[in-house]
C-alpha positions in Angstrom: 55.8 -64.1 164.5 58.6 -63.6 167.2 58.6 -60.2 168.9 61.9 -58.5 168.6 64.0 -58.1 171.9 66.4 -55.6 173.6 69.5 -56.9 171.8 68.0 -57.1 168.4 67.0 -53.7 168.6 70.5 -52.3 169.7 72.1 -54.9 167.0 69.5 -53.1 164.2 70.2 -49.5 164.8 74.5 -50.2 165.5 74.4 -51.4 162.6 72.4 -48.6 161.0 75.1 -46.0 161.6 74.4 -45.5 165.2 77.2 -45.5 167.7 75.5 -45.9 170.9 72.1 -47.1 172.1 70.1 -47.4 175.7 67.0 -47.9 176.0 64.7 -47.2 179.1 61.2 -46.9 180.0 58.4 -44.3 179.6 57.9 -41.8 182.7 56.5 -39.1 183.8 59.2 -36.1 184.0 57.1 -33.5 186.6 60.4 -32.5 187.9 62.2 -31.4 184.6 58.9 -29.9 182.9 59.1 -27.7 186.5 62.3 -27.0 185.8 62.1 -25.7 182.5 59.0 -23.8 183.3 61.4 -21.8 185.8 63.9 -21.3 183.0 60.6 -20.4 180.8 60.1 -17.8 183.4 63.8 -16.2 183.7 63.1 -15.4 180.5 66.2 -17.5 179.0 64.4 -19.0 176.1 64.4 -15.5 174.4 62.1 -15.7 171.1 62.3 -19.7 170.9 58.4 -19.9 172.0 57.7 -23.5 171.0 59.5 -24.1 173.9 56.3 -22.8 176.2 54.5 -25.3 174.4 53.7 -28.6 174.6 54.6 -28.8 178.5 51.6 -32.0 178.7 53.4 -33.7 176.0 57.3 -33.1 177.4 56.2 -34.3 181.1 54.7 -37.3 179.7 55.9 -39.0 176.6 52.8 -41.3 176.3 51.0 -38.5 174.9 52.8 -38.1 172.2 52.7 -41.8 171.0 49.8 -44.1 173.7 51.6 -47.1 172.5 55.1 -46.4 173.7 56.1 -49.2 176.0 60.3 -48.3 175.5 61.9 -45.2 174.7 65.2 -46.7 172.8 68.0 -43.5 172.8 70.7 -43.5 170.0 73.9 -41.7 170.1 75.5 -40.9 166.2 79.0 -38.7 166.5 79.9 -36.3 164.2 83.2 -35.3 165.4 85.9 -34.2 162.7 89.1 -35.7 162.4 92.3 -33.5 163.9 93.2 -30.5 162.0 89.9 -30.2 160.7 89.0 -25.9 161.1 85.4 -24.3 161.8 86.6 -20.8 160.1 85.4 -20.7 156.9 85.9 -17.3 154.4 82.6 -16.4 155.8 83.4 -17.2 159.8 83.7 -19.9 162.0 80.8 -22.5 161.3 80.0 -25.1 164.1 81.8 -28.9 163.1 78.2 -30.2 163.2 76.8 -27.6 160.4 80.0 -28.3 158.2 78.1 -31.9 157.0 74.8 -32.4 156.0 71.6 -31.7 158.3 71.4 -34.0 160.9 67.8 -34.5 160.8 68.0 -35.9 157.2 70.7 -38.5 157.9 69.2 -39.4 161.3 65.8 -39.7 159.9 66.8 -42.3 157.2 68.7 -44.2 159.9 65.9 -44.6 161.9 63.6 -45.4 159.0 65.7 -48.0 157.6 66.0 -49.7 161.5 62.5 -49.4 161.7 61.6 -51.9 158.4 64.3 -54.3 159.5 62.6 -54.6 162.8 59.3 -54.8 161.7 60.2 -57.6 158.9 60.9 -59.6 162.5 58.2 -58.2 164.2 55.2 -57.9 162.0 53.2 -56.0 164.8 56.1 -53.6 165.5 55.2 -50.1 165.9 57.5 -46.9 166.5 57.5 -43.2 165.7 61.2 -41.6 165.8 62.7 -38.3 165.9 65.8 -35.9 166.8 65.1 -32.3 167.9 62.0 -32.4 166.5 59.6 -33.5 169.3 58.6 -32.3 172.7 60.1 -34.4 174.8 63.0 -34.5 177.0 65.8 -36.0 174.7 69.0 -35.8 177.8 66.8 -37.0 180.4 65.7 -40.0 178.4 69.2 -41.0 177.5 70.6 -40.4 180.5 67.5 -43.0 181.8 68.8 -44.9 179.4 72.3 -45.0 180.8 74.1 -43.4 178.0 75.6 -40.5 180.0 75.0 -37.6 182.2 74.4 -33.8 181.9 77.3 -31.7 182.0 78.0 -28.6 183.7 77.3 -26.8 179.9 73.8 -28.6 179.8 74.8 -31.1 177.3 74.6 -35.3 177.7 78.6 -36.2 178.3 79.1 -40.3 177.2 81.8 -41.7 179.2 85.2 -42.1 177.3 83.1 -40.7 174.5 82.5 -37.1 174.8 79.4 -34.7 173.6 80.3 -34.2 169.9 77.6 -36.0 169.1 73.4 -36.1 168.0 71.1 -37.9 170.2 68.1 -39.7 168.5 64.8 -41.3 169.9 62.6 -44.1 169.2 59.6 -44.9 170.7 58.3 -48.5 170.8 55.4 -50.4 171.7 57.0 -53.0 172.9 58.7 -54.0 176.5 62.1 -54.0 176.0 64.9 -54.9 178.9 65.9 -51.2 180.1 69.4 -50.1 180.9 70.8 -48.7 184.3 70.0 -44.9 184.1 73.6 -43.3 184.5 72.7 -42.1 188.1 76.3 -40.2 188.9 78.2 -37.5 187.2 81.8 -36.7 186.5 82.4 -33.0 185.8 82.6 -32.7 189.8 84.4 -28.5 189.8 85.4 -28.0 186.8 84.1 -24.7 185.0 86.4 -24.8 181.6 83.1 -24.6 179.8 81.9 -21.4 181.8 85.1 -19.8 181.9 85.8 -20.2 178.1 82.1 -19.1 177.0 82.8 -16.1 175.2 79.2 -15.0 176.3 79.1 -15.7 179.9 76.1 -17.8 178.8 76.8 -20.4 181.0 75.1 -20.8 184.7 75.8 -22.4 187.9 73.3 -25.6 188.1 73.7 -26.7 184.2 71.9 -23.7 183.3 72.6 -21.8 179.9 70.9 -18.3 179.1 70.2 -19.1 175.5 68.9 -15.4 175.3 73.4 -15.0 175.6 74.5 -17.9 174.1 76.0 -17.6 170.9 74.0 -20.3 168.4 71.1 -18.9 170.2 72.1 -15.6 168.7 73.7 -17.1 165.3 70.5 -19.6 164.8 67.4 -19.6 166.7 67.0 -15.8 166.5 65.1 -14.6 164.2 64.6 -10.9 165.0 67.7 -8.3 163.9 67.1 -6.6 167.0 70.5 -7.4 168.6 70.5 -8.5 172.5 72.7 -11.0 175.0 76.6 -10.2 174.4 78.1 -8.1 171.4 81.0 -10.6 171.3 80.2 -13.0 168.7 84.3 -14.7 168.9 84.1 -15.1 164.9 81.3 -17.4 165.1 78.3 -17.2 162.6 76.2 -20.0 162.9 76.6 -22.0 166.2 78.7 -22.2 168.7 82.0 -24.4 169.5 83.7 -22.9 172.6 82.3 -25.0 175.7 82.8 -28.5 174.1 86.0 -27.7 172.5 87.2 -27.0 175.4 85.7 -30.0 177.9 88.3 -32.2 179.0 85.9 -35.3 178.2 86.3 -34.2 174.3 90.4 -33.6 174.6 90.6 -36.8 176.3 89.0 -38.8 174.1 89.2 -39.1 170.1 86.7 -40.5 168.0 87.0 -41.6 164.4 85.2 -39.1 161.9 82.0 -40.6 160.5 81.3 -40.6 156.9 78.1 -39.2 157.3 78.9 -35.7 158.3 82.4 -35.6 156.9 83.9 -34.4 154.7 82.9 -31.0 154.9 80.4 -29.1 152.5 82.9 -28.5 149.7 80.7 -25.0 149.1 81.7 -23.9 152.6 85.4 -23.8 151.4 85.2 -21.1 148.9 81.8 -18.9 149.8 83.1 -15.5 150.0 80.8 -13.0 152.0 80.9 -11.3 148.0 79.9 -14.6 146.3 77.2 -15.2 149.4 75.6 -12.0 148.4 75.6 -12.7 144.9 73.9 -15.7 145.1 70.4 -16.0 144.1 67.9 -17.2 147.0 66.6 -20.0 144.5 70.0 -21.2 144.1 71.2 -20.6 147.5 68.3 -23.2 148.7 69.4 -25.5 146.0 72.9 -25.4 147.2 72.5 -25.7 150.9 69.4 -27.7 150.3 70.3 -30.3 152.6 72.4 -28.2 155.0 72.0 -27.2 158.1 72.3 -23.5 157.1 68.7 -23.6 154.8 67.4 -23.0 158.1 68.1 -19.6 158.5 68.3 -18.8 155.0 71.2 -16.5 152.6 68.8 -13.5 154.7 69.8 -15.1 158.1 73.1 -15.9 157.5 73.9 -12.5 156.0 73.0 -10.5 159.1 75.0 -13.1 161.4 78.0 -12.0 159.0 76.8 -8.6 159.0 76.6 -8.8 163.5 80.6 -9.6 163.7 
């Protein structure tokens, strides 16, 4: 049975519902798990510990999955079309929490790709994953010469923007690699530092996350408040610094029918109804939203915090 190649396996996952793939090679990232362990040590990660583990696993991919012979990086937008509004009755809501959870729809994409391209390849192999894995997701798609990091610390596709998920698929088998995307084209500009409502935004494509809004609003845990008391509305995520990036206002991008429309329930949830909602039906309503994470508790206090 044939082994599948490079452009079979960018055919497969386009055709999935992704919007861009690169694929690259494993390596070994010393200089970004250094990097991070500095961060670690500033004290910006705030109460997200997982981050301080794993460092073996993030500096070398190969532990995480000994057969990987190419990491394949995906790209699925979830821009909304013009006019569409983050505020909501209960606050502004980031565009990528008005659909359902990313993880979900990515995690069928990927799982679908995978059985097409092991009916080819019968000794195929591949684990897959979005935001749930130690490893250094903008790095590898930047290896994979699907962007560069921007001055907020996101990837930034050219003529594409940064409204949009990164996935990753690890394969064992050798696949033609892309150009890494070796330059980068923010050059001066600070519109994303300047329009942080936070200030959480550092020179050298550093973010204090311990600042940073959807820090605050979603990895947080703790009601003890800290960073800045000016929330700008928001209370889950944070907007500001792509909203304003010239690469977004530049370029538009069709919405995709996987995160929009918008959760009809987000329409018409009053802070009163939110409280009167049960937690067993709040679950079963936002049971495949984004906002389950944090819980009707969670989201309550971020209300509460404006």
């Amino acid at each position: 049975m044939p082994q599948v190649s490079s452009e079979l396996v960018k055919s497969v996952l386009i055709s999935t519902g992704f919007h861009a793939v690169g694929i690259t090679r494993p390596q070994l990232l010393s200089g970004h798990r250094k990097q991070l362990e500095d961060w670690i040590l500033n004290g910006f990660q705030g109460e997200m510990s997982y981050l301080e583990r794993n460092m073996e696993i993030r500096e070398d991919i190969r532990l995480l999955f000994p057969e990987v012979r190419s990491v394949v990086c995906c790209l699925m937008f979830y821009d909304k079309p013009s006019g569409f509004s983050v505020q909501t009755p209960l606050g502004k809501i980031s565009r990528y929490a008005a659909g359902p959870d990313y993880h979900l729809v990515i995690r069928e994409k990927f799982s679908a790709a995978l059985k097409i391209l092991q009916s080819t390849d019968g000794g195929l192999n591949g684990r897959f994953f979005t935001d749930s894995a130690p490893v250094f997701e903008r790095e590898y798609a930047r290896l994979a010469g699907l962007g560069w990091i921007g001055n907020h610390s996101l990837l930034i596709a050219p003529k594409r923007g940064s409204w949009f998920f990164i996935g990753i698929m690890l394969l064992n088998r050798d696949l033609e690699p892309d150009q890494p995307f070796n330059s980068a084209h923010c050059g001066t500009c600070t519109a994303c530092s300047d329009a942080c409502p936070a200030d959480a935004i550092l020179p050298g494509k550093t973010v204090n996350a311990v600042a940073c809004i959807s820090y605050q609003t979603i990895e947080k845990k703790s009601d003890t408040p800290d960073g800045s008391s000016n929330r700008d509305g928001w209370i889950w995520g944070c907007d500001r610094c792509q909203e304003v990036c010239p690469w977004n206002k530049r370029f538009s991008r069709p919405p995709v029918p996987d995160f929009f429309p918008a959760d009809p329930e987000l329409a018409s949830l009053t802070p009163d109804r939110l409280a009167a909602l049960s937690e067993n039906k709040f679950r079963k309503t936002f049971s495949r939203s984004p906002l389950i994470r944090r819980g009707k508790k969670g989201l309550i206090r971020n209300i509460s915090l404006l």
